[in-house]
C-alpha positions in Angstrom: -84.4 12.0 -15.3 -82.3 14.9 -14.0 -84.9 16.6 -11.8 -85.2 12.5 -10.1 -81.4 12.1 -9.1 -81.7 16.3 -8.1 -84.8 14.6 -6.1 -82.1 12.0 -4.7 -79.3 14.2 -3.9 -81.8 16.0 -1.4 -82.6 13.2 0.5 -81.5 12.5 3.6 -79.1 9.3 2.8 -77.5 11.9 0.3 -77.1 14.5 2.7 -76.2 12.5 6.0 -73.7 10.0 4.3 -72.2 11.3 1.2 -72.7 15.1 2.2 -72.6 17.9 -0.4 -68.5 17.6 0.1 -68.4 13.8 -1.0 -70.8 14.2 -3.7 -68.4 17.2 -4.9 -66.1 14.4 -5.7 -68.2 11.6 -7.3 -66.1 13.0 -10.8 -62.8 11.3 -9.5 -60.9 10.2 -12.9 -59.9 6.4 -13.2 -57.3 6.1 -15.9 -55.5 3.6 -17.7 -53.0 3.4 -15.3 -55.3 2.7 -12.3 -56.9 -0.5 -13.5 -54.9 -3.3 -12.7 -55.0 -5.5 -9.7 -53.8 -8.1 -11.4 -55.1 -11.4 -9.5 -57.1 -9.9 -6.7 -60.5 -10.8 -6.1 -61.5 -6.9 -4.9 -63.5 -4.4 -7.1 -61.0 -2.0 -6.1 -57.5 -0.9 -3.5 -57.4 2.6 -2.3 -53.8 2.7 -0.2 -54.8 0.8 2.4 -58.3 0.3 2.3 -60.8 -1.9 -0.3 -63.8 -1.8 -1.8 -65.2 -5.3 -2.0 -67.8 -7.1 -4.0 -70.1 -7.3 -1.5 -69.9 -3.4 -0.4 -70.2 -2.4 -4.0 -73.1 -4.9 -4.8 -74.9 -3.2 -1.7 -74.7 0.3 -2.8 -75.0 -0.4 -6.0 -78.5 -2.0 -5.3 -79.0 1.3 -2.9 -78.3 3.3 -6.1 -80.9 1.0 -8.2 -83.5 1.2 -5.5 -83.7 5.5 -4.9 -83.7 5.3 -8.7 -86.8 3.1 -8.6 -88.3 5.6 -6.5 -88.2 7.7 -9.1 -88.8 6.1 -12.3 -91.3 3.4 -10.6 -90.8 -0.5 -9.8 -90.1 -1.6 -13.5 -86.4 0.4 -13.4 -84.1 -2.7 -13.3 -80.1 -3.2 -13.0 -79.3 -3.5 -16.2 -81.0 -0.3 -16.7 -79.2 1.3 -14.3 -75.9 -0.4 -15.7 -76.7 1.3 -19.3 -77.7 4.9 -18.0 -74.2 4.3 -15.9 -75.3 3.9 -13.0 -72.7 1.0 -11.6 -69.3 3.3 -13.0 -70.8 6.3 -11.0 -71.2 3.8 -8.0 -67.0 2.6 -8.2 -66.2 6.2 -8.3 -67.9 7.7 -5.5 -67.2 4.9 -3.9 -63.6 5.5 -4.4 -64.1 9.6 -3.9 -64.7 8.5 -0.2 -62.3 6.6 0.1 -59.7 8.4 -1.0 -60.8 11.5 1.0 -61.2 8.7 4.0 -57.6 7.9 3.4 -56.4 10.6 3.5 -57.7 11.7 6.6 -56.5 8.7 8.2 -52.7 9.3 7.0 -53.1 13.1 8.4 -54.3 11.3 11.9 -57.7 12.7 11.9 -60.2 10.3 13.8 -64.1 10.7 15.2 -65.2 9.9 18.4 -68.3 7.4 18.8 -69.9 10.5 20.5 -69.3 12.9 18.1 -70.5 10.4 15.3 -73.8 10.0 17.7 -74.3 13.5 17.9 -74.8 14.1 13.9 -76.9 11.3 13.5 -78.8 12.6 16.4 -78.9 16.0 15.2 -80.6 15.4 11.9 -84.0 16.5 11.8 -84.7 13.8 9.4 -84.6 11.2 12.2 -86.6 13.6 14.9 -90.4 13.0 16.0 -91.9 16.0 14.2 -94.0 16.0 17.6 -91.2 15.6 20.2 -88.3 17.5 18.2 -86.5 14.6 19.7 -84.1 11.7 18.3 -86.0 9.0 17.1 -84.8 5.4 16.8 -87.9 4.1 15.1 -88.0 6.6 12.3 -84.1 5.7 12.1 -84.0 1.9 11.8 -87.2 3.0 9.1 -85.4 5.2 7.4 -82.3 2.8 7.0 -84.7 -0.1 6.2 -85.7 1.9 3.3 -82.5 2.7 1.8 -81.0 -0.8 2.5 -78.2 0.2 4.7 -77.6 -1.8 8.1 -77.1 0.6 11.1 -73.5 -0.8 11.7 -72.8 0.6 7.6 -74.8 3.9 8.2 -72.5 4.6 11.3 -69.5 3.7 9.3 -70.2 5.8 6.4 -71.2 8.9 8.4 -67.9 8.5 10.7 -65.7 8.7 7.2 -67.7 11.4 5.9 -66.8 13.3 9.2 -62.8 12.8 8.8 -63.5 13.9 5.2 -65.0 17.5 6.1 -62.3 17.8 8.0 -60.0 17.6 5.6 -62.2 19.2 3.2 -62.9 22.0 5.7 -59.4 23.0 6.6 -58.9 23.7 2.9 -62.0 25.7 1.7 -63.3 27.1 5.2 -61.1 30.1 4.9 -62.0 30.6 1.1 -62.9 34.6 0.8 -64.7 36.7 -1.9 -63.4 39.9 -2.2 -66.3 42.5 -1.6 -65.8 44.9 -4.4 -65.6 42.0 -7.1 -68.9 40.4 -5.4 -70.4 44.3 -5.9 -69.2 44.5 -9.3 -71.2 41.7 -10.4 -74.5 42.3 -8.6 -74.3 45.8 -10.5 -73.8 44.1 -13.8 -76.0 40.7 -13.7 -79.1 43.4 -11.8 -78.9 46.3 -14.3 -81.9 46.7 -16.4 -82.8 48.3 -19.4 -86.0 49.6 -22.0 -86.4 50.5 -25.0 -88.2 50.2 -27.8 -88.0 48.8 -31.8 -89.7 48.3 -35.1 -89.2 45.8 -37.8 -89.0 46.5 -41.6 -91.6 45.3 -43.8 -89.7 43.1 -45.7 -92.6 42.8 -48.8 -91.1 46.1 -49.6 -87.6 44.2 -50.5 -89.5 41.7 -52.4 -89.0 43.3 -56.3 -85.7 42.7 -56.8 -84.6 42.1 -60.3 -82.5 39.3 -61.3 -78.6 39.8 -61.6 -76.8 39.2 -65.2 -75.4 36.2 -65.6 -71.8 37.2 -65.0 -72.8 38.1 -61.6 -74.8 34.8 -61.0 -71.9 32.8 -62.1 -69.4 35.0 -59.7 -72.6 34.4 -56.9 -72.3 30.4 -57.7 -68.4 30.2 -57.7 -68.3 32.9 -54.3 -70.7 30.7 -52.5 -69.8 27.0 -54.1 -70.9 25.4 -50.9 -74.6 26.3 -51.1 -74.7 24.3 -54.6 -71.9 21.6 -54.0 -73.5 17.9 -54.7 -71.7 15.6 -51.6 -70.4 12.5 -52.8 -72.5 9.7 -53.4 -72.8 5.6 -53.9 -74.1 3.2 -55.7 -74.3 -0.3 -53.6 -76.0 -3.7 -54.2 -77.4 -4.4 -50.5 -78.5 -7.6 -49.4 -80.5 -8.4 -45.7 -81.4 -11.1 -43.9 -83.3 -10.7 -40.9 -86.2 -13.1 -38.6 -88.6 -10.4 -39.5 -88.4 -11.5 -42.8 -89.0 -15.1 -42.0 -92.2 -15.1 -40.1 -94.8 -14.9 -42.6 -93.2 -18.3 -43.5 -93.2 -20.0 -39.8 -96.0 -22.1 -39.0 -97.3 -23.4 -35.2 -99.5 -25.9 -34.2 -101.9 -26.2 -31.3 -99.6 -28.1 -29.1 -97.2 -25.8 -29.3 -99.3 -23.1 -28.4 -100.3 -24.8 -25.3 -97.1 -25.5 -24.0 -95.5 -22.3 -24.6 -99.0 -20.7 -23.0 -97.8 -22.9 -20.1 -94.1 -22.1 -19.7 -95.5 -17.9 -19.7 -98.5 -18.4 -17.5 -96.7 -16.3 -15.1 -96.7 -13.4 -17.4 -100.3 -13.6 -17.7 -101.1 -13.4 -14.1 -101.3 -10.4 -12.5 -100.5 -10.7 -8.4 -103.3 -9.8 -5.8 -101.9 -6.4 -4.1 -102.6 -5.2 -0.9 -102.3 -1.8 0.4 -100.6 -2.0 4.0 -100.2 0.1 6.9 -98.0 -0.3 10.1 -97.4 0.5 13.8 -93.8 0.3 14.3 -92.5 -0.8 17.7 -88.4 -0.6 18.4 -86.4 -4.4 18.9 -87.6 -5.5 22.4 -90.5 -3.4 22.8 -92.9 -6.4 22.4 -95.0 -5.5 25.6 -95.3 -2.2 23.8 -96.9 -3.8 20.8 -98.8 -6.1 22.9 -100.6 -3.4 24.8 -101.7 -1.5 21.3 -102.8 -4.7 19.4 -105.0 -5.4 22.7 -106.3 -1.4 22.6 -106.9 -2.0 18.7 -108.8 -5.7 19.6 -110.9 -3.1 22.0 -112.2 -0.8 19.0 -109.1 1.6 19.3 -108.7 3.9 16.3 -105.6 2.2 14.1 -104.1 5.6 13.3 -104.2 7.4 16.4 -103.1 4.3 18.4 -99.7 4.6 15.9 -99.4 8.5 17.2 -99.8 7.5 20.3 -96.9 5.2 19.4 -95.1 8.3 18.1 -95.5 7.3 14.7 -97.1 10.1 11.9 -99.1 9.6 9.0 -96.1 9.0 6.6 -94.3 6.4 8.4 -97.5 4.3 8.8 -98.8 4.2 5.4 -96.1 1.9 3.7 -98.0 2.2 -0.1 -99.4 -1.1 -1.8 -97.5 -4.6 -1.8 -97.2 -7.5 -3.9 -96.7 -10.9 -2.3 -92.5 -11.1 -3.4 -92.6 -6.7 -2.7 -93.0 -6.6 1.0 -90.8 -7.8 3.7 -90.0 -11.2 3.5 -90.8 -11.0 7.3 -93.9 -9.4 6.9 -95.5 -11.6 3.6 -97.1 -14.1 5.4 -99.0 -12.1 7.8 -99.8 -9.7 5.5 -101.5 -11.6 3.2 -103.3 -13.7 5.6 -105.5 -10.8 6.5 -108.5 -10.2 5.4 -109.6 -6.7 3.6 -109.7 -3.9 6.9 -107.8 -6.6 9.5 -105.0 -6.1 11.4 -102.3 -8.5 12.5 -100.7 -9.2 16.0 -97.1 -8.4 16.7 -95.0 -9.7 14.3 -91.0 -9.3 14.6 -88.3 -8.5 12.1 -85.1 -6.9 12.4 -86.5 -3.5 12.8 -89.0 -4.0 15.9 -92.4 -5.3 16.4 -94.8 -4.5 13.6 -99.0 -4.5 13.7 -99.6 -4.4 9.9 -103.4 -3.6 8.6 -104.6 -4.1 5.0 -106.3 -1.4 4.2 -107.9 -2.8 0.9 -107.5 -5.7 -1.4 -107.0 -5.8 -5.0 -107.4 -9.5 -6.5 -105.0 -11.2 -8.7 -105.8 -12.5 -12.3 -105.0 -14.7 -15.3 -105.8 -14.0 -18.7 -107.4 -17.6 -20.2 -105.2 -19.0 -23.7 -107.5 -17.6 -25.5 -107.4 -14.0 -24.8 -103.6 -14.1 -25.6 -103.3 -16.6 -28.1 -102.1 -13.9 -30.5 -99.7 -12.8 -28.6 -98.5 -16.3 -27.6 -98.4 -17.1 -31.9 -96.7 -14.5 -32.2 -94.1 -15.0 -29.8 -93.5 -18.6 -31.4 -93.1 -17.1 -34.5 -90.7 -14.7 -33.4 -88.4 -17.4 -31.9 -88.3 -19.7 -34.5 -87.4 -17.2 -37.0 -84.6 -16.0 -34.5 -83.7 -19.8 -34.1 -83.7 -20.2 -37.8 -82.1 -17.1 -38.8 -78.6 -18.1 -37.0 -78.6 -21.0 -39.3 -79.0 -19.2 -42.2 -77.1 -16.7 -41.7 -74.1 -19.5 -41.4 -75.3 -20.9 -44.4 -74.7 -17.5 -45.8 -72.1 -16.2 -44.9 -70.0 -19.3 -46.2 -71.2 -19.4 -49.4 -70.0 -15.1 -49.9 -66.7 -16.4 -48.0 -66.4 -18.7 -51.0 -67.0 -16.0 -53.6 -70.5 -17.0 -54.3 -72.0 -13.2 -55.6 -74.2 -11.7 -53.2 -77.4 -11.7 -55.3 -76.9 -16.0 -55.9 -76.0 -16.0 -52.3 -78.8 -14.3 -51.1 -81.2 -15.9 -53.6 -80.0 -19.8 -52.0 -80.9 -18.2 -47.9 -84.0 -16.3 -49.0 -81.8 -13.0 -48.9 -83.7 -9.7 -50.2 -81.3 -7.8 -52.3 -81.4 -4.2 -53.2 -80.0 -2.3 -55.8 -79.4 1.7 -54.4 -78.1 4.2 -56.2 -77.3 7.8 -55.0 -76.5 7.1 -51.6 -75.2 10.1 -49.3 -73.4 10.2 -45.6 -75.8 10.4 -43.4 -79.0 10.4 -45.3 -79.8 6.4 -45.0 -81.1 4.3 -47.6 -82.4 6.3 -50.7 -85.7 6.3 -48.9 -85.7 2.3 -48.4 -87.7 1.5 -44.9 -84.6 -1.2 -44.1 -84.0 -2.1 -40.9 -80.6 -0.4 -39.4 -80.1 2.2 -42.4 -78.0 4.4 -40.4 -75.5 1.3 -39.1 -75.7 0.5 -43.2 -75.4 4.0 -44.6 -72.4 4.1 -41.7 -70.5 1.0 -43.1 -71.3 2.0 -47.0 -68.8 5.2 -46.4 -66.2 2.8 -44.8 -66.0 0.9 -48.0 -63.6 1.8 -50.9 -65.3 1.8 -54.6 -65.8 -1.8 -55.5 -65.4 -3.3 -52.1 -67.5 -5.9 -50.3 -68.2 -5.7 -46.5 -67.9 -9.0 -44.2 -71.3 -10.0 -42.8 -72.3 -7.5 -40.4 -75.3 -7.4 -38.2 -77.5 -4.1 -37.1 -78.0 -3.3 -33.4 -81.5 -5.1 -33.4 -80.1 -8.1 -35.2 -80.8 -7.7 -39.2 -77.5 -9.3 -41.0 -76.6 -7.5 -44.3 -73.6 -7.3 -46.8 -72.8 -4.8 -49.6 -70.8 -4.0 -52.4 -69.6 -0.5 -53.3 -70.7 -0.5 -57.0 -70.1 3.4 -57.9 -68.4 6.3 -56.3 -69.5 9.7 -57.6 -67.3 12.2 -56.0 -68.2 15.8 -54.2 -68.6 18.3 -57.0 -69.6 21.7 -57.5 -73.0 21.1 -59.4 -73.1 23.0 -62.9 -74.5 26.8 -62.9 -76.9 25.7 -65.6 -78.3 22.6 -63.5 -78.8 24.7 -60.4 -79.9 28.4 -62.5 -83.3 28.9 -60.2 -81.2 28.0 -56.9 -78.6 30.7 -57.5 -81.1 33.1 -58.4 -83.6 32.3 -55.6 -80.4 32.7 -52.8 -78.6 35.6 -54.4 -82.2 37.8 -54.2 -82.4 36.2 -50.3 -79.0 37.7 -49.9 -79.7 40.8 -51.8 -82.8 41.1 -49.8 -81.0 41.1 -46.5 -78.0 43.4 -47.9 -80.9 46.4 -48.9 -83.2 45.6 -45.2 -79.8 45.9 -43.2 -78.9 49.4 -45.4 -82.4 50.6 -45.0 -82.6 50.1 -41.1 -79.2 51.1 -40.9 -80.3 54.2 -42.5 -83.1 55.2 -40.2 -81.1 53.8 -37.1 -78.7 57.0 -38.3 -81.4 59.7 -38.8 -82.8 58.7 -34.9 -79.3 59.4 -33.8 -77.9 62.5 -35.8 -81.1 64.6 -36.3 -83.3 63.2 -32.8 -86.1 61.9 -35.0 -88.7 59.8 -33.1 -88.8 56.5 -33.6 -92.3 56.3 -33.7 -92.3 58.7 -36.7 -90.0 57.0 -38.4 -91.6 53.4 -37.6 -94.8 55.4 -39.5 -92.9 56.6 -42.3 -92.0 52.9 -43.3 -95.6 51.2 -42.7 -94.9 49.5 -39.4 -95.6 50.0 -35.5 -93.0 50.5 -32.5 -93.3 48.0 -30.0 -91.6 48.3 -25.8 -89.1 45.6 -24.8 -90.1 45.6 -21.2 -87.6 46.0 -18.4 -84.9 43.1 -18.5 -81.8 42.4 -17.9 -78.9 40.5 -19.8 -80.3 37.4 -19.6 -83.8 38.5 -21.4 -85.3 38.2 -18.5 -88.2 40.6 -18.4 -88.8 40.6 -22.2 -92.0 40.9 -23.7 -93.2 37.6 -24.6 -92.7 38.2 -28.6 -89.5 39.8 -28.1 -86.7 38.2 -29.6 -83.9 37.9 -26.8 -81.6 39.5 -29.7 -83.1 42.7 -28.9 -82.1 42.5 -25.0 -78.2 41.8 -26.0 -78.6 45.1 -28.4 -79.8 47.2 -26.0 -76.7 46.2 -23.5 -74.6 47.8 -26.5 -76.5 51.3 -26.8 -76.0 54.0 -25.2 -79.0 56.1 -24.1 -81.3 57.5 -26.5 -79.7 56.0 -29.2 -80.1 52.9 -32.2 -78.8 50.3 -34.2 -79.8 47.8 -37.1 -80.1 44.1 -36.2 -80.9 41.1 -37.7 -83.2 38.3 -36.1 -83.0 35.4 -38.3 -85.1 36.9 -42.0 -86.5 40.3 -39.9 -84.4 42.8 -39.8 -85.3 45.8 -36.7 -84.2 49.2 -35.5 -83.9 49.4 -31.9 -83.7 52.3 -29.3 -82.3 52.5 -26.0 -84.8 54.4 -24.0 -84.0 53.8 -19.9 -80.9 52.7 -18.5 -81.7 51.4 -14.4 -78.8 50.4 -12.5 -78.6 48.2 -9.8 -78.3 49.9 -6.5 -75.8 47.3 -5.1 -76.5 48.7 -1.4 -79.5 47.3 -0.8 -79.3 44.4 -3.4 -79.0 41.1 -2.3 -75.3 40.0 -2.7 -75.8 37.3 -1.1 -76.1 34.6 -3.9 -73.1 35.8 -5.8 -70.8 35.7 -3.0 -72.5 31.9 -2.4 -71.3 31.3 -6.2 -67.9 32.8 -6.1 -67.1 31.0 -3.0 -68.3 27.8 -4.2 -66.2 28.0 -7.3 -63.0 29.3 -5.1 -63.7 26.2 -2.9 -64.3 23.9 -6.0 -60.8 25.2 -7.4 -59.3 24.4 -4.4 -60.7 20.9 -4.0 -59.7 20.4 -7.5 -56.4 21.4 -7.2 -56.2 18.7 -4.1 -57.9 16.0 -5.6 -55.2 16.5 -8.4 -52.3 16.0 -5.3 -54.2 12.5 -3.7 -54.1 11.4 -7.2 -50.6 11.4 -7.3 -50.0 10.8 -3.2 -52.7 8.0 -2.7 -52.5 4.8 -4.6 -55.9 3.9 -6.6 -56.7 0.3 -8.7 -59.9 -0.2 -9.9 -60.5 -4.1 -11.0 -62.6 -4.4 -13.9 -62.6 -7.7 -14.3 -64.3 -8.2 -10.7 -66.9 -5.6 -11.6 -67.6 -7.5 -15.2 -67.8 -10.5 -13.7 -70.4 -9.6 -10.6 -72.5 -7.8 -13.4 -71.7 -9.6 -16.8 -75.4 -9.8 -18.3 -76.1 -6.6 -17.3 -72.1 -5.2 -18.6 -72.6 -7.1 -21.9 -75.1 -5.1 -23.0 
């Protein structure tokens, strides 16, 4: 997902009309205080300007659309509404503007020309043949991305008083040259060296502790052999799932629910398309290729010719309600390798060709009858269940026990004992354990819940019947465990010594590693060149050994642990960075950024105090309440 919206924010909608400095400000905070516009039909008031429904429903679709070109055609709103996608749409909405506000109070405005020249300036609307401007690729581009022109020049002219607000506070942003050194010479120093690890089945014949010192073990370490608390509950469920095997359907029913979802079972003839695009009121243009295609003309190079490439004329593969509205009925009047005349829309003159056909088709009854029973099924036990559930949760709000409440609705019951936080159900395969397990802990010892009901719709109640407390288990229950983690411990305690040990001879007496890596059974093995980071470690090299080595100093070891090994490690080559000829360049990028960030910051904390922001949250509910709801 997060290398798709890093996809997005490259584009050219991203970079033309939100800019890297808008998108710098997508994070603006609303608070409490900010969302309350009492009667007001507007999604939101920014001092003097608004944000209505209809601009927010038309980015917000923008938003839903670029993120359907990345996750493919099935990525719907309420999708988009769950992963957050409407909130970030209000506040970068309201990021601009705020900036756009702002620049208007200081005075700042853009000339038509000067928002002409950016748009003309882009590469991303240039003939790659020309180098020139290029209307058609424009109006293409903004078809796309479901922006009208008269909204494309809009948003590029307030993005333009933005960077000048924007600029006159970070443009003069420095990074002083020694600090920018001082941190090419740390992150680009490298160093080597070399290491062994201890054969720990050397460690392994350790002799059990007396008693006394087990018990002292058990009592230092109480946490290791503490029991957590734990419940007893009588649990009872009532779910559809439970109901189906008891649901019966009959032919006619079959038949007409087969008939209401017939449109499920179809799947639509698609077409793949291509197009030569001609701009609004060139139709002699279009006339004069469709007569040189009608002649035998090569479709492709009659479209370069047009000063269309490759990418612009292969629009992908259409359904029937995917294309243009415009452009449906002509489309899929041609036959497999046709080509249409002229046909007009808001963006020019269009010849369209099909370049191949793939048919549509329904599956009979038959072939999803299954599926069709089972959907029956499903329903009526949902349709049933609220019923039921009614019925039960009367008869507990009259005191009736659970188990002779759930007995009269069909109810399973369970009897669990031993329940922990966070462990589910004792093992029980119950739908929503963890909601259950949740609600078990909120309950006091001999408490009964309300009727709840689980995310995916199971209803339950339970009864706290026992609480057995935290408690430090027994030393005799838990002997073995004490044992088995005292000799772990032990075990560690005599590897660290040991390495320690040799780590001391290699730096008092000079003693080679390698001879003493011989001495104790094992083999020295190299690093590699790398840096803090790791990078340049040997592919078995724990990155522990990289942050020892930028704590040596040359020639010399230390003992470390790396989870149950334990290793001696030498620093054999120190390599500094030779800041002259390294490449500064990307730290001064990264300092500057963050000096520029903490400035914006600091500002954005000023408009919020200067520049009057409602957000209505009742408009926004309301446009998207299915989607909201869930």
């Amino acid at each position: 997902m997060l290398a798709g919206i890093r996809t997005f924010s490259k584009s050219i909608f991203a970079k033309v009309i939100f800019g890297v400095i808008a998108l710098s400000f997508v994070i603006w905070g609303l608070n409490a205080s900010m969302l309350n516009l009492g009667t007001s039909r507007e999604v939101a008031e920014i001092g003097s300007q608004k944000i209505t429904p209809v601009e927010l429903e038309r980015a917000f679709q923008r938003s839903v659309q670029n993120m359907r070109n990345v996750f493919g055609p099935n990525f719907n709103q309420q999708q988009a509404v769950q992963m957050g996608l409407l909130n970030n749409t209000v506040q970068s909405l309201v990021s601009q503007k705020v900036l756009r506000e702002d620049a208007k109070d200081m005075g700042i405005g853009i000339s038509d020309d000067k928002v002409r020249d950016t748009i003309f300036a882009s590469d991303n609307f240039k003939d790659p043949t020309t180098g020139q401007f290029s209307r058609d690729r424009f109006l293409q581009a903004l078809y796309t991305a479901g922006y009208t022109e008269q909204e494309f020049i809009e948003g590029v002219r307030g993005d333009l008083m933005s960077q000048q607000v924007v600029g006159s506070l970070t443009g003069t942003a420095a990074v002083p040259e020694m600090l920018a050194k001082q941190i090419v010479a740390y992150r680009n120093e490298q160093r080597r060296g070399s290491f062994f690890a201890l054969n720990g089945a050397e460690f392994d014949d350790i002799a059990v502790a007396d008693d006394a010192t087990l018990r002292k073990f058990h009592e230092d370490n109480a946490a290791q052999f503490t029991a957590p608390e734990s419940r007893d509950v009588t649990l009872a469920t009532l779910s559809a799932a439970d109901l189906i095997a008891t649901v019966t359907v009959t032919e006619d029913e079959i038949a007409e629910s087969y008939k209401q979802r017939e449109a499920e079972f179809q799947t639509p003839e698609k077409r793949v398309v291509e197009q030569i695009l001609f701009a609004p009121g060139d139709e002699q243009s279009a006339r004069e290729a469709y007569k040189s295609l009608q002649g035998g003309a090569d479709f492709m190079e009659t479209a370069k010719e047009a000063g269309m490439d490759e990418s612009m004329v292969k629009l992908g593969e259409f359904t029937a309600k995917d294309i243009l509205p415009d452009l449906s009925a002509a489309t899929f009047a041609l036959p497999e390798g046709g080509f249409s005349e002229p046909v007009e829309t808001a963006l020019g003159w269009h010849i369209l060709r099909v370049t191949s056909v793939t048919p549509g088709s329904v599956q009979s009854l038959d072939e999803v009858r299954d599926e069709i029973v089972d959907g029956i099924k499903q329903f009526k036990a949902e349709d049933a269940i609220y019923d039921l559930a009614a019925n039960f949760d009367e008869e507990l709000g009259a005191g009736t026990p659970i188990e002779d409440a759930a007995r009269d609705v069909g109810a399973k019951t369970y009897k669990l004992n031993g329940i922990v936080r966070g462990e589910g159900l004792a093992g029980e395969n119950i739908d929503g354990a963890d909601e259950i397990n949740e609600k078990i802990f909120e309950l006091e010892n001999g408490e009964e819940s309300f009727l709840e009901e689980t995310a995916s719709g199971t209803r339950y109640v339970v009864r706290v019947e026992n609480v057995t407390p935290s408690a430090l288990r027994p030393f005799e229950d838990v002997r073995e465990d004490v044992i088995a983690a005292w000799k772990s411990e032990e075990r560690q305690k005599l590897m660290v010594a040991k390495a320690e040990e040799l780590a001391n001879r290699v730096n008092t007496s000079g003693t080679d590693l390698s001879a003493v890596a011989s001495e104790n059974g094992a083999s020295v093995k190299e690093s590699g060149l790398t840096k803090r980071t790791g990078q340049g470690l040997g592919a078995d090299v724990n990155p522990a050994v990289a942050a020892a080595l930028f704590t040596l100093e040359d020639g010399k070891a230390k003992a470390i642990q790396t989870g149950e090994d334990v290793l001696v490690v030498r620093l054999d080559e120190i390599k500094q960075a030779n800041v002259e000829t390294a490449d500064a360049q990307p730290v001064n990028d990264e300092l500057k950024q963050a000096i520029n960030e903490d400035i914006l910051s600091q500002y954005l904390d000023y408009l919020r105090d200067e520049i009057s922001v409602t957000v209505n949250n009742s408009v926004i509910n309301g446009l998207y309440a299915p989607s909201a709801a869930n």
